[in-house]
matplotlib code that plots the C-alpha trace (Angstrom):
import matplotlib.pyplot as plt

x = [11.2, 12.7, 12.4, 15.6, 14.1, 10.9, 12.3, 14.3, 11.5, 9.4, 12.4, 12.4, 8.6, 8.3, 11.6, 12.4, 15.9, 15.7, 16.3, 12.8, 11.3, 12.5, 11.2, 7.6, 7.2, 8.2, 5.5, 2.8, 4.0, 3.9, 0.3, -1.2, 0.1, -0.9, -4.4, -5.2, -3.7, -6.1, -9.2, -9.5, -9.6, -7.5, -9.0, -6.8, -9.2, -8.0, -5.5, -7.0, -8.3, -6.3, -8.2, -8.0, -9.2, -10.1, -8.9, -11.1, -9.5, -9.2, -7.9, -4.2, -2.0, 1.3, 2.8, 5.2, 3.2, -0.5, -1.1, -3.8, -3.2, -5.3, -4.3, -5.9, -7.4, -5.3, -5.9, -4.0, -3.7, -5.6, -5.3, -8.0, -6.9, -8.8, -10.3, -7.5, -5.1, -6.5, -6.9, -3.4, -2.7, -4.4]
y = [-7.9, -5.1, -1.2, -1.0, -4.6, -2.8, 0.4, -1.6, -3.5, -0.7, 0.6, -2.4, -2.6, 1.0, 1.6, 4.4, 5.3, 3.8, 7.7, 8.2, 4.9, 6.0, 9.2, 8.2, 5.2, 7.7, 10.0, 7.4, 6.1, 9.4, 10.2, 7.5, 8.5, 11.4, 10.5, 8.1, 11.2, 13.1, 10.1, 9.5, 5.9, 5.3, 2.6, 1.5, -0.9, -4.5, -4.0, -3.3, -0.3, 1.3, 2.7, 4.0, 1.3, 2.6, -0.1, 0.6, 1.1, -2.5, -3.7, -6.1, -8.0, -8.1, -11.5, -11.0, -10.2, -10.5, -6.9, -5.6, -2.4, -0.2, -0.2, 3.3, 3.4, 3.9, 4.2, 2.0, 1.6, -1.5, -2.6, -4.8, -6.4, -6.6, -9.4, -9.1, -9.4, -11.9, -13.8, -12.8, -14.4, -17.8]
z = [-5.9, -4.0, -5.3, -7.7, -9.4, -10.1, -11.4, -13.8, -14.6, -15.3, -17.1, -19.6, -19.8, -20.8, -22.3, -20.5, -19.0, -15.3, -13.7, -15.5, -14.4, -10.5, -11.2, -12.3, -8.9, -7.1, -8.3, -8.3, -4.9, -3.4, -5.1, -3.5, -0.2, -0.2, -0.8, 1.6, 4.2, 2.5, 3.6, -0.4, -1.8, -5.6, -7.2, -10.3, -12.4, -12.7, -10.2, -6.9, -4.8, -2.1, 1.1, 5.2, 7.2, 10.8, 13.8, 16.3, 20.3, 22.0, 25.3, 24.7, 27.3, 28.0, 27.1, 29.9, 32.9, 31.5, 32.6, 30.7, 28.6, 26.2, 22.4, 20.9, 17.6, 14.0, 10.8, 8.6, 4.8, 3.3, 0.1, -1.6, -5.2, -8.3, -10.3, -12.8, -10.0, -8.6, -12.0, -13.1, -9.6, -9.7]

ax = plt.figure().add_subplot(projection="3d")
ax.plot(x, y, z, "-o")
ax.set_aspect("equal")
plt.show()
């Protein structure tokens, strides 16, 4: 399911027009993203809990020459589901 499939099926679920559907993922997506910039987790209950994981700095290789090279540190976004994903899931 790309974006446009999920606006028009939040459109259907909620029986909204679909510019209002766009309007509120684009909101929530947005919302989201700018907490985890902020460090904040959002935890929606039943669904799963988004979070900043920190990737420590780690030595890689080239797979070319097998010169060693240093990867720094990131912070990535994680996501960890909920039991009723998971159920809903399964």
């Amino acid at each position: 399911m790309n974006k446009a499939e999920l606006i028009e099926a939040i459109a259907a679920s909620a029986d909204l027009p679909k510019t209002t559907a766009a309007r509120a993922l684009d909101a929530i997506t947005e919302s989201i993203t700018n907490a985890l910039k902020n460090g904040d987790s959002v935890s929606l209950v039943g669904f799963g809990t988004f979070a900043v994981k920190e990737r420590a700095a780690r030595e890689g290789r080239n797979p070319q020459t097998g010169a060693t090279l240093q990867i720094a540190a990131a912070k990535l976004p994680g996501f960890k589901p909920g039991k009723g994903l998971k159920d809903a899931v399964n």
